[in-house]
Every structure is written in C-alpha cells, then in structure tokens.
N, C-alpha and C positions, 0 to 999 in steps of 0.2 A: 504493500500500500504506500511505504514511503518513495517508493520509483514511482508509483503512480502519480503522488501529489508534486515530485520533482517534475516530471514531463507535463502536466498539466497547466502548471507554474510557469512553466517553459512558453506554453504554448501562448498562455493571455499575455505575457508582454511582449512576444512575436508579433503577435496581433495589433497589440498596442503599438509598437513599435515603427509598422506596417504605416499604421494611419495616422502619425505623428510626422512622418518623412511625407505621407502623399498630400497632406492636409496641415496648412499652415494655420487653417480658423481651428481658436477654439470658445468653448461653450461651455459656461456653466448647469445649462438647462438641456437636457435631452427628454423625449417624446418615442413613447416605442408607439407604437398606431395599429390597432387588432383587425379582427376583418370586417372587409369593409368601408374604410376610414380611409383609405389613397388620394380621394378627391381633395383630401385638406393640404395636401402638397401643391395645390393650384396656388395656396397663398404665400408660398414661400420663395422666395426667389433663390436660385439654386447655385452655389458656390462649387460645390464638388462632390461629385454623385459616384459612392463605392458598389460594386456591386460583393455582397454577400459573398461570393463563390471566389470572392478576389482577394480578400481578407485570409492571410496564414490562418490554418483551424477553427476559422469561423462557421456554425452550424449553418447551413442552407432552409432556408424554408420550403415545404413541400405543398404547403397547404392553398386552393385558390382563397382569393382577395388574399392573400400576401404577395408581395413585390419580390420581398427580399435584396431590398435596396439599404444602404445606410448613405443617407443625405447629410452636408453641413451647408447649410443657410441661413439667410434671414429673413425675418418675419420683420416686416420694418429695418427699421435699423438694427432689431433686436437680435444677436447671433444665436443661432440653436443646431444643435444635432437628434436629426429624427431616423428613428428604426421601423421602417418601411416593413415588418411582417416581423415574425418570431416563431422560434421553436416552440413544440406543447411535447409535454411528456406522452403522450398518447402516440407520439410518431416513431414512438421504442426505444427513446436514447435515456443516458445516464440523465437525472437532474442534473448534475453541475455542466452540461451540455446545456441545457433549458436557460440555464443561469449566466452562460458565457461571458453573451453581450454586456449583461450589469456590472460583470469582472469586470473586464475590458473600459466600461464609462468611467469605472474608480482611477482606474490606471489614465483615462485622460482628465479627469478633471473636472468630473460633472457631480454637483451639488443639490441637484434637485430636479426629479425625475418623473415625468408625468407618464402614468401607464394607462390604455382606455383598451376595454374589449365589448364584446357581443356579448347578450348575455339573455337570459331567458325570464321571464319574469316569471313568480310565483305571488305577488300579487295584485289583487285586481284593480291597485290604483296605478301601478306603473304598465303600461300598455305600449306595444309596438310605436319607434320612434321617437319614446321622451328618450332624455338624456339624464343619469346621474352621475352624482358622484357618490363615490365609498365611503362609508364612516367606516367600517371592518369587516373583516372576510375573518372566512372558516376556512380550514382545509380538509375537504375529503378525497382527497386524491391519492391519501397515505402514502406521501413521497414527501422529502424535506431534503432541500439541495443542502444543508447545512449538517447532515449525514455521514460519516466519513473523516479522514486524515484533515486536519485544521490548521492551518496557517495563520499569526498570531496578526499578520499584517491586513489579512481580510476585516477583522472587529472581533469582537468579543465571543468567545468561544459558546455560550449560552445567551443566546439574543434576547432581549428585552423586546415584547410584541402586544404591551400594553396595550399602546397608542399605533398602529401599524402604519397609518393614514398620518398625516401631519395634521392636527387641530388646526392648527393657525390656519394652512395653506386651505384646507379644507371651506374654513371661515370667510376668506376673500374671496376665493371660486362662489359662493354663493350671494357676497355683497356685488359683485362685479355682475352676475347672473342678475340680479335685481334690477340694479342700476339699469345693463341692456335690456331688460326686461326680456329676456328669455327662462324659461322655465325649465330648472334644475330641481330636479327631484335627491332626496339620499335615502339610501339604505347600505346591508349588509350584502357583500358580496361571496358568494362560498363557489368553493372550485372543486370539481370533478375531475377524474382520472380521463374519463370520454376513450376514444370518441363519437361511441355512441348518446344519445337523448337521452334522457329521463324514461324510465317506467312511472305507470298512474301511482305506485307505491311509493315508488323514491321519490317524486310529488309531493305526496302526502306527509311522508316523513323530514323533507326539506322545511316543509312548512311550519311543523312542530317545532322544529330546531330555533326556528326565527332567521329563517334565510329569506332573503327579498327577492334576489336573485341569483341563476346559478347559470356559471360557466366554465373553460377549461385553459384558462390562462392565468396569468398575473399573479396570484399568492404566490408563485417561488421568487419569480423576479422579485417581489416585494420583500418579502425574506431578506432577503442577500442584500439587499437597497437599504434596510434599517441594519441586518449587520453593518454594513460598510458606511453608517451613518448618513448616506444619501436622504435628504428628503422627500418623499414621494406625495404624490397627489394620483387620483384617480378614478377614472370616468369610466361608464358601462354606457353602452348605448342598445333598449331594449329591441332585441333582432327578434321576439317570439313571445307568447305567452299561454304558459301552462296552464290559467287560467280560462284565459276566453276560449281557447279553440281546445276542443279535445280531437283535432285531427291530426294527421300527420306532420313529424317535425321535419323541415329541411335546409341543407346547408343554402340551399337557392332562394329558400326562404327570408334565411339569415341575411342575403347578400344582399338581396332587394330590398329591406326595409332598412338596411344602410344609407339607402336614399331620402330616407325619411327625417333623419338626422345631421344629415350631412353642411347644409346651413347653419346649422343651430350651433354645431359640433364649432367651426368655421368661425361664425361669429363670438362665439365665447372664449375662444382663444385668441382672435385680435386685439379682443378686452385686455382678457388674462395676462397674458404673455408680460406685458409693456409693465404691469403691477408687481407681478413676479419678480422681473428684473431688479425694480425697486427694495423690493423685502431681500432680495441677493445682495443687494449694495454695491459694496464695493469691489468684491469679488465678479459680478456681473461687468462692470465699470471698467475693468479691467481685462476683458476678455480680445483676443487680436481679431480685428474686423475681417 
C-alpha cells in the first residue's frame, strides 16, 4: 500500500505539474459542472481549454453530458477554472480516482470550490428545473475516498464533516439569489452508489432518512475538499422526480430538463461569482489574469 500511495502521489503532481507549464492563469475559484450544465461555459470567455485525456493520469469521463474538458477563464474579469464532466464511482474505478481532480485543485491553488449535479427529487416541493443549493449530504454509496494509506499533507487524517457545505458561502448564494430574484431552493443532498435509479422502496426509505434529494456524485469530491480545507458551495439542479411521476426514470430525461435550468443556473453565477471573489479577498486579488 505504501508503493501504492508513492505512485499515486507521483501521479497528482504530474498532473499538477502538466497544467502549471500549459496554463499561466491561475484561480482561486474552480467549478466542477454535473450533467447537463455545459451551456454555462457560453458565459465564460475561454483562456485555455485542457482536454481531460491530455492531463498525465487524469480520469476521462465516460458519461454523456460530460465534456471532459478542464477550462481556465473568465467570467468577467473574474478568473476561474471549470471541470467540464467528472468521474462517479459507478464507472468501477478506485475512489481516490473519483477524487483526482480535487487533488490536483489543492496542488494548484484553488480555495473555494463550487460543485453542482442532477439530482432526483424526493420531495414534492422541489420539482423538475428548480435549482438548489446543499445544506448537507448523506453518503450511501459506502465508499469514502479518505479510505486507505494517508498522506499528512492532504489535511487531517479524520475529517471534521460537521459543517460539509460552507455556512457562510451557502448564506450569500441565497442573498444574491434574492437580490436576482431567482428562486433557490435548499435541502439535503444524499449520494448513491448508481448507476442504476431508485426502487419505489429505496424511495420510500430515502425519505424517512430526510433526504430531499438523491444523486451519484459530489459527496466524495466534497470529502476531500473539506479535508484539504477547500471551501465548497453546492448546487443540485432537479433532473427528475420520485415524487410526481411514478414512471420510468431516464438519463435523456435527466439531460433535457437540464434545459430547464440552464438560465437560472447562468444567471446566478454572474451574480455569484463577482461576490465570491470579494469574501476571497485578497487571495482572489491576487490571482495572474
């Protein structure tokens, strides 16, 4: 195991490394983007576009609506690096594969991490094409990237997963959500293993738990993001729901009601973004255009 966590080690600051030489901008703010969600790359104006499969040891994504693109731009003036699709554990790889990329933001420099997916509702006030954000996730996917041989320089070997969400961050996404007058919903997010749908049972017993909605992303990355002290923010955008429809679920489903949100998604981040910057400070302030 300890070769293992040597060549592992090896590999993320290859990586890092990689897109340090190709990529003069950097950013304290990265954006991973779930499926679905590509059209928000229309507002960003594109500095230098990596492809995934170009990156030393970078996981590829398989899945449709992911790019598997890693973009550094700006949104305004504002610099950002956004991750264009992601790996899910359902696609048979180790967690710490799942987790790669987050490695990889620590080793460049990024502080504060906004992650958004698909996500299923379970109940019947959030309905296909609201937008939320996370106050906290469950994990049922009984996988935990933080698993395993520990390196002291990732964060604390027993993660503190209190607060998972950043309060504060969480707090301005919804004053700024106001202010636009666009309508942000919160609940808890819980993640499945996938990637199969829910059964009418597993439903039923999501619901008991107090899950709001359920999908098969974002709790590891988030994990790894509060080990490694990153702050995270994080948005679900309703692709389905358990509730109104007892019909069949589907990814095409998923994809098209992507469109549903895709403005909202769009405008809440031209808000955001510029506010964020601000709560970064100095650090922000100081990022190479």
């Amino acid at each position: 195991m300890s070769e293992n966590l040597k060549e592992y080690t090896k590999k993320l600051e290859e990586a890092a490394s990689y897109l340090k030489e190709e990529v003069s901008m950097r950013s304290p703010l990265a954006i991973v983007l779930g499926s679905g969600l590509g059209d928000f790359m229309k507002n960003v104006h594109i500095t230098k576009q990596v492809e995934y499969s170009d990156i030393p040891h970078f996981p590829r994504s398989t899945v449709p609506g992911h790019s598997g693109n890693l973009v550094f731009g700006k949104m305004k003036e504002y610099p950002l690096i956004v991750f264009s699709g992601r790996k899910h554990l359902y696609e048979g790889v180790n967690p710490w594969d799942v987790v790669f990329s987050v490695r990889v933001m620590r080793l460049l420099g990024v502080k504060v991490l906004i992650l958004t997916n698909a996500a299923g509702s379970l109940k019947s006030r959030l309905v296909p094409g609201d937008l939320m954000v996370i106050t906290d996730q469950i994990n049922l996917s009984f996988r935990n990237p933080l698993v395993g041989p520990h390196k002291k320089q990732w964060g604390p070997r027993f993660c503190d997963m209190s607060a998972p969400f950043d309060p504060a961050l969480i707090n301005l996404a919804c004053e700024v959500a106001a202010e636009q007058k666009i309508q942000l919903k919160q609940g808890i997010y819980t993640a499945g293993l996938g990637p199969s749908y829910e059964t009418r049972a597993e439903v039923s017993f999501l619901q008991f738990i107090g899950t709001d909605v359920i999908g098969m992303s974002t709790v590891p990355e988030n994990i790894v993001a509060n080990q490694a002290g990153i702050r995270t923010l994080a948005f679900s955008y309703i692709s389905n729901s358990h509730v109104m429809s007892r019909g069949e679920t589907s990814h095409k489903e998923v994809l098209e009601n992507a469109a549903l949100v895709q403005d909202k998604f769009a405008n809440l981040m031209n808000a955001l973004i510029p506010r964020l910057f601000e709560r970064i400070g100095k650090e922000g302030n100081q990022c190479e255009p």
